[in-house]
C-alpha positions as CSV (number, residue, x, y, z in Angstrom):
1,X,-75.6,15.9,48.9
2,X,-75.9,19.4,47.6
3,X,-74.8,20.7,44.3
4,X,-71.8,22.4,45.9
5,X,-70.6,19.9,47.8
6,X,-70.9,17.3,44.7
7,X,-69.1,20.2,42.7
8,X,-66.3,20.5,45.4
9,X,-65.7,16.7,45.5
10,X,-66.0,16.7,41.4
11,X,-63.3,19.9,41.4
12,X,-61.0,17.3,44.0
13,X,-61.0,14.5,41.9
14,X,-59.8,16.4,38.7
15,X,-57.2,18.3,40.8
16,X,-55.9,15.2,42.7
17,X,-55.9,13.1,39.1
18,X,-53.9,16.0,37.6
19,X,-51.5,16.0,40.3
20,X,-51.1,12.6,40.1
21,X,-50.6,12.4,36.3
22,X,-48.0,15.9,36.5
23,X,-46.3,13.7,39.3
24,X,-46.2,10.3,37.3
25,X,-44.9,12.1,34.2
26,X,-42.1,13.8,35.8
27,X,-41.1,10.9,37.9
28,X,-42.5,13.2,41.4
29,X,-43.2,10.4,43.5
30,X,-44.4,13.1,46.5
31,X,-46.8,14.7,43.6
32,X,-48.1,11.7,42.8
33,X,-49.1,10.4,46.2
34,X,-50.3,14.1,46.8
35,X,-52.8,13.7,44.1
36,X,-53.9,10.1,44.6
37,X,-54.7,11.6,48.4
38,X,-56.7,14.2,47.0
39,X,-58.7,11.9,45.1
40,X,-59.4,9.6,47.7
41,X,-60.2,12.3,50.2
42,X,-63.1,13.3,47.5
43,X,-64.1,9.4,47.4
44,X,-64.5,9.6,51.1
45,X,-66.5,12.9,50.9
46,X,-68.5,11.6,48.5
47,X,-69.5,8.5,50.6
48,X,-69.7,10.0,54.2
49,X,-72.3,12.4,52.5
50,X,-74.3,10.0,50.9
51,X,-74.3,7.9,53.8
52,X,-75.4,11.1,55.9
53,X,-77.9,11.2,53.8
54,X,-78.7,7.9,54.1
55,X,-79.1,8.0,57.1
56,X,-81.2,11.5,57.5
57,X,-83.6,9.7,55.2
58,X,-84.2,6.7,57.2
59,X,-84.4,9.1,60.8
60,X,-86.8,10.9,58.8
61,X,-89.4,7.7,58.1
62,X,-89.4,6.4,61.5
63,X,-90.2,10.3,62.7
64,X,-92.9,9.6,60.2
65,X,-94.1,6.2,61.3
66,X,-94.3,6.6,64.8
67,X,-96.2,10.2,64.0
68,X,-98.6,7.9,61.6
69,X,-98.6,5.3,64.8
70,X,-100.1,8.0,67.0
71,X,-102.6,9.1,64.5
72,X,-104.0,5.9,64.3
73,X,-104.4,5.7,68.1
74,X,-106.1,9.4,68.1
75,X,-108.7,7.8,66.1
């Protein structure tokens, strides 16, 4: 995940928590579900990237492995 996109999900979290805290405080049931939202869309971010990542990393060492695989046979 890059630094902007953790930054963005960081900057959703706070947002979403402060809506939901400005919503519970003044009794804004729509506020507060607007924030809790926000938060968990930033939870979900956060995982779908790191499991894009995740994934990326593992596509990358079976490129590698089947380049080492043909290697060998060149030999």
């Amino acid at each position: 995940m890059s630094v902007e996109e953790k930054f963005d999900n960081a900057k959703d979290k706070v947002a979403g928590k402060a809506k939901e805290v400005e919503g519970k405080v003044t009794g804004d049931k729509a506020r507060e579900a607007e924030g809790k939202a926000q938060g968990l869309f930033a939870d979900v971010k956060d995982k779908l990237s790191d499991a894009a990542e995740a994934v990326k990393d593992k596509a990358e060492e079976a490129v590698d492995a089947v380049k080492d695989g043909f290697d060998h046979l060149k030999k």
